[in-house]
C-alpha positions in Angstrom: 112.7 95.8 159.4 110.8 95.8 156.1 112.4 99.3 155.0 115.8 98.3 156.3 115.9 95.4 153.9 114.2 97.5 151.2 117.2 99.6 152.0 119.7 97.1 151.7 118.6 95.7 148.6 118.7 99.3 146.9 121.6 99.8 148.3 123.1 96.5 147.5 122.0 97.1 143.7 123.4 100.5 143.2 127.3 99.2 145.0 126.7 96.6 142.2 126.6 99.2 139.7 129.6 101.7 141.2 132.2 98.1 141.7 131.8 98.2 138.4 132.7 101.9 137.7 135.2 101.9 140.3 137.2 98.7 138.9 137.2 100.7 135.9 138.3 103.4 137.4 141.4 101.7 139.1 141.8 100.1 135.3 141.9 103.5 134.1 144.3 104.5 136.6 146.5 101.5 135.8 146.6 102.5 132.2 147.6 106.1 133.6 150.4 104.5 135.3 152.0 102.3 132.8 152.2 105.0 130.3 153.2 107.7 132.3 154.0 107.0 135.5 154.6 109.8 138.3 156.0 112.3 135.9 155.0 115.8 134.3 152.4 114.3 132.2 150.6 112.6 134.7 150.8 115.6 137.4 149.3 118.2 134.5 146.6 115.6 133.9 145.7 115.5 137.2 145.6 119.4 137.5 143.4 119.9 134.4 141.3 117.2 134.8 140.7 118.6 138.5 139.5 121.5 137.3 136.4 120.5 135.7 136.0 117.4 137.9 136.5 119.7 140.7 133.4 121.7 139.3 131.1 118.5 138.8 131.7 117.4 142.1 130.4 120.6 143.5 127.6 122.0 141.2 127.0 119.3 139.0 126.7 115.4 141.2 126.6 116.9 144.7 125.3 120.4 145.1 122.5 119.9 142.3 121.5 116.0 143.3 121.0 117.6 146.7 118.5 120.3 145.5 116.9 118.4 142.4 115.9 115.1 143.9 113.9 116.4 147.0 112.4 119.5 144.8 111.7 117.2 141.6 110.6 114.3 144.3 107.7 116.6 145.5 106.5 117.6 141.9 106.2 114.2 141.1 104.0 113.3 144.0 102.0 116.2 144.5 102.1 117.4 140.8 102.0 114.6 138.6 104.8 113.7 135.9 103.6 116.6 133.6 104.8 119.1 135.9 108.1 117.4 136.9 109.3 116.7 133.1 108.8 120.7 133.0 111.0 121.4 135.8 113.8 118.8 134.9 113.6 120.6 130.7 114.0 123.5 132.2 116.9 122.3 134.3 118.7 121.1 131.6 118.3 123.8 129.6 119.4 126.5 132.3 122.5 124.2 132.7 123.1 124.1 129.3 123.4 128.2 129.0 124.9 128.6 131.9 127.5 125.5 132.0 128.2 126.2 128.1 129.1 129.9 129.2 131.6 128.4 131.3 133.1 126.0 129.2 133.6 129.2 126.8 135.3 130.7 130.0 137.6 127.9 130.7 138.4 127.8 126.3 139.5 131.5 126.7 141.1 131.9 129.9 142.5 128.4 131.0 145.6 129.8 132.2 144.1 131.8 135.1 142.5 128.8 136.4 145.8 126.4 136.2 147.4 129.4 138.4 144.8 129.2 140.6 144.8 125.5 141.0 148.9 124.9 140.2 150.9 128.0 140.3 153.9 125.8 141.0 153.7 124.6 137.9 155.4 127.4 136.1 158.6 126.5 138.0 159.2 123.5 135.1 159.6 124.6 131.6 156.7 123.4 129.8 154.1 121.9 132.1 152.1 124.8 133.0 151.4 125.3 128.9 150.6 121.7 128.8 148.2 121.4 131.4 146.0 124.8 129.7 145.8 122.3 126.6 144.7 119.8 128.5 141.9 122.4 130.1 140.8 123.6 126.6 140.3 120.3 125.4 138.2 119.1 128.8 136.2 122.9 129.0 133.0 121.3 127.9 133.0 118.5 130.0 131.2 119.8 133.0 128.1 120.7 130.6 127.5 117.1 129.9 128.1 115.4 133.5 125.7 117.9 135.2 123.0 117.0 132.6 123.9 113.2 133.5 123.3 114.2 136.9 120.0 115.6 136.4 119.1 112.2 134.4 120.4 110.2 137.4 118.3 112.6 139.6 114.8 111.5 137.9 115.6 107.7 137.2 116.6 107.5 141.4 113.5 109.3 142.3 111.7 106.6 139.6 113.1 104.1 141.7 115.8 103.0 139.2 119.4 102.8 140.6 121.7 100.4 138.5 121.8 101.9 135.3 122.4 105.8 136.7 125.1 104.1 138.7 126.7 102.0 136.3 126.8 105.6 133.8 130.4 106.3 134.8 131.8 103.1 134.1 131.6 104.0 130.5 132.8 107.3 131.2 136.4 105.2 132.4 135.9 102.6 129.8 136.2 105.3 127.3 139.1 107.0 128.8 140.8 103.2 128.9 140.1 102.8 125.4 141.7 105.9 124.7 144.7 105.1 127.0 145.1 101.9 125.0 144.7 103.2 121.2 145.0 107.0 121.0 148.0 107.1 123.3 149.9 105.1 120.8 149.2 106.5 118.2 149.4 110.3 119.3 152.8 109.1 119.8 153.7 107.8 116.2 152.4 111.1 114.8 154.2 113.3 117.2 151.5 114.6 119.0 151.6 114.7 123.2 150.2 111.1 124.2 148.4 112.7 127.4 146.3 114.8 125.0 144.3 111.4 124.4 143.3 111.0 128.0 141.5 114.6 127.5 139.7 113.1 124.4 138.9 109.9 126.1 137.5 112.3 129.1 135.3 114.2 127.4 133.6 111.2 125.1 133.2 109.8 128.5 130.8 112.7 129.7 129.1 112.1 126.6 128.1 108.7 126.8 127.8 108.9 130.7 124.7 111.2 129.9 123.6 109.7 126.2 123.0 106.0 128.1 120.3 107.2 130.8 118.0 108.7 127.8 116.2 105.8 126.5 115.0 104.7 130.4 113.5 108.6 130.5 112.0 108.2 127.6 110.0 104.9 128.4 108.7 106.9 131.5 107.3 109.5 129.6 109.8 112.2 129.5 110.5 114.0 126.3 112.9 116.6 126.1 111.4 120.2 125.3 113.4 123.1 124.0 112.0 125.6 127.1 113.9 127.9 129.7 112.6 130.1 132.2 114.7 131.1 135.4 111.6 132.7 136.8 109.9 129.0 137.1 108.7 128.6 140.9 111.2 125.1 141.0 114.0 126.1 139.1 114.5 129.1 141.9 113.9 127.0 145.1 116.4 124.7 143.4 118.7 127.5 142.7 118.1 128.6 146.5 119.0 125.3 147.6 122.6 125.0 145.1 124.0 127.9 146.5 124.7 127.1 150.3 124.9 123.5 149.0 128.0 124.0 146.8 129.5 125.6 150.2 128.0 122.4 152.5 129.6 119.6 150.3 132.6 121.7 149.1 134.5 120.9 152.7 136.2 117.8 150.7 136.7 119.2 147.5 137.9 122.4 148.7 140.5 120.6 150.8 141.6 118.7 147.5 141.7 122.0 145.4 144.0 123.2 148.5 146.1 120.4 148.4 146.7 120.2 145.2 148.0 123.8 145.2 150.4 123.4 148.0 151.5 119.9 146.8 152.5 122.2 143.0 155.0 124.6 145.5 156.8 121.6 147.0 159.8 121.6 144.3 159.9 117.8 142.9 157.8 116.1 140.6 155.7 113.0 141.9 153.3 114.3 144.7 150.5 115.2 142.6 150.3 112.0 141.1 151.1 109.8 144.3 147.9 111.7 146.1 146.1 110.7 143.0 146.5 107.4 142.8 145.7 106.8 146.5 143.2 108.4 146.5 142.0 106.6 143.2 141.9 103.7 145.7 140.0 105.1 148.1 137.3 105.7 145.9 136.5 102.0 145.4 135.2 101.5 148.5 133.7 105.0 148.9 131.9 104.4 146.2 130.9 101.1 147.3 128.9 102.2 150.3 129.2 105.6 150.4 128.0 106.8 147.3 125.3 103.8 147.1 123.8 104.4 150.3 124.1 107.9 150.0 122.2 107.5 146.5 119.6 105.3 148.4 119.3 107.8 151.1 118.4 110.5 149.6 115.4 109.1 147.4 114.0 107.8 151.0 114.8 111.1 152.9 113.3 113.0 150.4 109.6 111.4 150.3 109.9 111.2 154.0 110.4 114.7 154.4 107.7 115.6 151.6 105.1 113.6 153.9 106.5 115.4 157.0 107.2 111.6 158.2 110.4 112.8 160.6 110.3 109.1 163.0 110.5 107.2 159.3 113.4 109.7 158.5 115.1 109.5 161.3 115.2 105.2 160.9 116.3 105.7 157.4 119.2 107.7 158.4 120.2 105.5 161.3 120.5 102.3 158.8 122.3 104.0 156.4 125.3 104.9 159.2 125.0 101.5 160.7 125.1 100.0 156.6 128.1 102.2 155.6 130.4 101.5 159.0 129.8 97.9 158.3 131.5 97.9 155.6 133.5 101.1 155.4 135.4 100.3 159.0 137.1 96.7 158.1 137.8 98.4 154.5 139.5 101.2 156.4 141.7 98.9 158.4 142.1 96.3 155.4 143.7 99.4 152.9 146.1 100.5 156.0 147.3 97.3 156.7 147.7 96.3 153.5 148.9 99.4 151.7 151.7 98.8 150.1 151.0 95.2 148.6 147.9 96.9 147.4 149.6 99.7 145.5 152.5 97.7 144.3 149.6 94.9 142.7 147.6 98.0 140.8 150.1 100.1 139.8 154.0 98.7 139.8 154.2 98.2 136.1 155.4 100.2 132.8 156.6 103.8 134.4 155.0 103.1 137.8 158.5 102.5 139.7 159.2 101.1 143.3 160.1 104.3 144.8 156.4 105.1 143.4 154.7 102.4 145.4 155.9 103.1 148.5 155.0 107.2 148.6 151.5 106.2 147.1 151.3 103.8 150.1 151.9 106.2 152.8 149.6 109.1 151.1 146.8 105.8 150.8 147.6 105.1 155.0 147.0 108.6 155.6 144.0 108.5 153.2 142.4 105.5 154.3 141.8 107.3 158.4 139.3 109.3 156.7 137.7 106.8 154.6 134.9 106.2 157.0 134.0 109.8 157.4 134.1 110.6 154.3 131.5 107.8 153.6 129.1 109.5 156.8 129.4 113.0 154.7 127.6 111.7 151.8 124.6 110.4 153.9 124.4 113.4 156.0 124.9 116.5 154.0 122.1 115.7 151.3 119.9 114.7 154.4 119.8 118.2 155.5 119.3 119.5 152.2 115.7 117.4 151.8 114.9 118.9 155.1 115.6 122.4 153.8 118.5 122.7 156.4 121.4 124.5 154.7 122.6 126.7 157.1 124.3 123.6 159.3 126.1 121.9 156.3 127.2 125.4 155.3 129.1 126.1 159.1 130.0 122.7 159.4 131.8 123.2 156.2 133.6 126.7 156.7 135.1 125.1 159.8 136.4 122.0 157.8 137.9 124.0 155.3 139.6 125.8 158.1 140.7 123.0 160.1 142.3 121.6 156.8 144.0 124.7 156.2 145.7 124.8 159.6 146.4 121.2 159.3 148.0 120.9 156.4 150.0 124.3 156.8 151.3 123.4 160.3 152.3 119.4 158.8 153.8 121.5 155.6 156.1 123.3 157.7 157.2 120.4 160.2 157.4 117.4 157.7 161.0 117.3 156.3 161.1 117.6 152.4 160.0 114.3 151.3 157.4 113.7 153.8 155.5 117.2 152.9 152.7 115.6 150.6 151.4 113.1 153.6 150.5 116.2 155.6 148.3 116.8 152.6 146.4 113.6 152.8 146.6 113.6 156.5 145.1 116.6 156.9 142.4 115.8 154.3 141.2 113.2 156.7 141.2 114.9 160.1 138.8 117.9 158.4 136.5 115.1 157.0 136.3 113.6 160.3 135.7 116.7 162.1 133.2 117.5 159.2 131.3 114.3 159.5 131.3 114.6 163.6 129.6 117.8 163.4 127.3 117.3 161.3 126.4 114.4 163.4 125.5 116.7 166.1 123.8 119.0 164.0 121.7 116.3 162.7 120.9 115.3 166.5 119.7 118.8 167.4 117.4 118.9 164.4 115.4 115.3 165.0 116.6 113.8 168.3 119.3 111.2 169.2 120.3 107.8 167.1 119.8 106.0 170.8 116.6 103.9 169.4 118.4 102.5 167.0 121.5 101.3 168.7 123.8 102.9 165.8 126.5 104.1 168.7 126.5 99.6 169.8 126.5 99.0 166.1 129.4 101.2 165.8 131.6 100.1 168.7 131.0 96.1 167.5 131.9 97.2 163.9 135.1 98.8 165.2 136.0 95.9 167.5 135.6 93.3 164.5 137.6 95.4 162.0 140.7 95.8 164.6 140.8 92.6 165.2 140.3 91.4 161.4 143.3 93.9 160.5 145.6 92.2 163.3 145.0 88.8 161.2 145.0 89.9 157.9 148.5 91.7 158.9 150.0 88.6 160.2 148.8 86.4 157.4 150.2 88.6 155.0 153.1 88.9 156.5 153.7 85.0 156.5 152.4 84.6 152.9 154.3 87.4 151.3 157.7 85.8 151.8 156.9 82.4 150.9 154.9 83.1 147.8 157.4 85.9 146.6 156.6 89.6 144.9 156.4 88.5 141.6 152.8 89.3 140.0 150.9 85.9 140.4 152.9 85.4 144.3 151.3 88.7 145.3 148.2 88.4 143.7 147.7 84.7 146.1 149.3 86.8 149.3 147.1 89.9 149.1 143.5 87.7 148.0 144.5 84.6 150.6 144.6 87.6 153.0 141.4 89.5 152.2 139.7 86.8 152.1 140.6 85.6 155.2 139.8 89.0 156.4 136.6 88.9 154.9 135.4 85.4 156.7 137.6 86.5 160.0 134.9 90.0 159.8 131.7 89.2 159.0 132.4 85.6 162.1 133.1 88.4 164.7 130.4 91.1 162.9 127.7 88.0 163.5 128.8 86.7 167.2 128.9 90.2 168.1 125.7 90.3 167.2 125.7 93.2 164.5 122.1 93.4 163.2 123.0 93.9 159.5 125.3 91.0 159.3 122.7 88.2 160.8 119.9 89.8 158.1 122.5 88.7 155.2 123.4 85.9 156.8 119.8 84.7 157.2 118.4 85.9 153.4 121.7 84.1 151.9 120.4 80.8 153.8 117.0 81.5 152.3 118.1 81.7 148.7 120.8 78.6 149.3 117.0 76.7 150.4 
């Protein structure tokens, strides 16, 4: 009980930290919106900032945090700090050569990788050069957020959480700030407005990475110009990257897929409207997924260190039952109220109508995988601090496929305008299969969940969020007429009806008896005495 509220707490600090980033995020995406809308611009940002994003996501925040924190956790605590600040300089350094020769890779050749991401592209005069400039600008992007990573890496495993979580936000507040200033005044001086967004980007990285320094350096670590690939750590942690880039690439892969296919379709829009739902789908993912992933992970780690496998085992059971607390009525709340939703963030400047309805169907068709998608992120790093990397590596492959087939077979059925929601659609039936897999896998390796009730929890959570979406639907639907669609009318229908959603979910969570929910209830009627 102890660690589970532990857990929570952690867990509850770092969502803190990403609802920041995340609103900014959407902010950032807003400011997207109202200056360029679904057009050109936006769908060769959204290719060239893929690219390197793309990258980060793989090597940089998920493949390294998954073989740095467990390797770096057990220097610490059987080495001593002396030891670990070696093996994260030498990190950083190797990432520096190595990343740097990248970014030198993507300066001289962008065009190879915008053909491999958007070969459709060359069908409109123009864009395909654009989004190259756009690649050369972001090239050494990636170098920075890896090195970021890394810092968040050692301040988790020094039990600090907000600050490495709150890091993005200022890597969107400085792409809003350049939204808001540059973009104007690129435009006065006749140079491409979306050009500022790159700049924006890439200050962003900076600062994302610049901010975690001072709390390193209070703990002791000083940087130290050193690099040596021979190093006992850096090579287990090199060991570990490589089948990890293939065990966490199942999602990213599928979005380097789709955004290929949705290039060939033969009308502008798609890229963008995928974007932007998924942009809203990262809120909550980030909310509980990423924060109890983050939380996860330091836990599983010292566990596994100290060979404590019952301990691990708990851990990973409360971070399921946490997540599908909060990820299942968020699932059914974004489906429900879609469209609303879309029309609220977005509808504004360039953003038209006919926008925020095919945004809304590519966030339904989104929001089905939402859940899963959240699961991923506690179990593929779990199997990387048990030194596991063959499952997440087949589980993967066989995503990747599934996604393929999917989104090929939808492709070919879907008449012309529908084509992009097989995209999405299939997005979310390979992370469910992905996350159901791995699930067994993780069951063969230390036993069943049926200790911990996390299949009851489940069940009750689904029950409560099925019936929650059935009121917040018909409230909505009563509301939206009366109050009108007008800014501040829409703004009352679509809080009035989350936050009836929200009281209707965590009443039913708590006479259903859902563990997690009477703990919050009971510490929020401690602090209120």
């Amino acid at each position: 009980m102890v660690r589970r509220a532990e857990s929570a707490r952690a867990a509850g600090t770092v969502s803190f930290a990403v609802l920041i980033s995340r609103i900014l995020g959407l902010v950032r995406e807003q400011v997207l919106a109202h200056y360029f809308g679904a057009n050109m611009y936006s769908d060769a940002w959204r290719v060239a900032f893929r690219i390197p994003n793309l990258l980060r996501d793989l090597f940089a925040e998920g493949a390294l945090s998954s073989a740095f924190v467990p390797t770096f956790t057990e220097y610490l605590r059987k080495r001593g700090k002396t030891d670990a600040w070696l093996l994260a300089n030498l990190i950083v350094n190797g990432l520096m050569v190595l990343l740097g020769l990248f970014a030198l890779t993507l300066l001289l050749f962008p065009n190879l990788f915008v053909f491999l991401m958007a070969e459709g592209f060359r069908d409109t005069p123009g864009k395909f050069e654009i989004t190259t400039q756009l690649l050369r600008i972001l090239a050494p992007f990636l170098m920075f957020v890896a090195m970021a990573s890394v810092a968040m890496g050692m301040l988790n495993t020094l039990n600090h959480f907000f600050l490495p979580a709150l890091a993005p936000a200022l890597f969107n507040l400085a792409i809003i700030i350049a939204g808001i200033f540059l973009v104007p005044a690129f435009d006065r001086f006749g140079v491409l407005p979306i050009y500022a967004m790159a700049i924006g980007a890439l200050a962003g990285g900076i600062l994302q990475f610049a901010v975690q320094l001072p709390v390193l350096w209070r703990h002791g670590y000083r940087y130290r110009l050193k690099l040596s690939f021979q190093h006992e750590g850096v090579r287990r942690i090199a060991k570990l990257i490589a089948p990890a880039v293939v065990g966490i690439s199942a999602v990213e892969l599928n979005v380097l897929i789709n955004t290929q296919l949705a290039s060939q379709i033969g009308y502008t829009g798609p890229l963008s409207w995928l974007e932007f739902a998924f942009r809203i789908i990262y809120l909550p993912i980030g909310l509980f997924g990423v924060a109890v992933g983050v939380v996860n992970l330091r836990e599983v780690s010292a566990y596994a260190v100290d060979s404590k496998w019952e301990e691990l085992k708990e851990t990973v059971a409360n971070s399921l039952k946490l997540t599908c607390l909060v990820a299942l009525p968020s699932t059914v709340g974004l489906i429900v109220l879609a469209r609303p939703i879309v029309r609220l963030l977005f509808e504004h400047g360039k953003f038209t109508p006919a926008d925020t309805q095919w945004t809304a169907y590519a966030l339904i068709c989104y929001s089905i995988g939402l859940t899963a998608y959240s699961l991923v992120k506690i179990f593929v790093p779990t199997f990387y601090a048990l030194n596991d990397t063959r499952t997440p590596v087949r589980v993967s492959v066989t995503a990747v496929a599934v996604n393929i087939a999917v989104n090929l077979t939808l492709m070919a059925l879907l008449p012309l305008e529908y084509k992009y929601l097989g995209l999405a659609f299939g997005t979310s039936v390979s992370v469910i299969l992905n996350s159901l897999l791995l699930a067994r896998g993780f069951r063969r390796r230390l036993g069943s969940f049926d200790r911990y009730a996390v299949r009851a929890a489940f069940l009750k959570t689904v029950t409560a969020s099925v019936l929650m979406g059935a009121c917040v639907y018909s409230l909505h639907a009563v509301l939206e007429p009366r109050l009108g669609k007008a800014l501040i009318g829409e703004l009352a229908a679509v809080g009035v009806s989350m936050s009836a959603g929200v009281v209707v979910y965590f009443g039913l969570a708590h006479l259903l008896h859902v563990e997690e929910v009477r703990m919050a209830s009971a510490r929020v009627r401690r602090l209120l005495r």
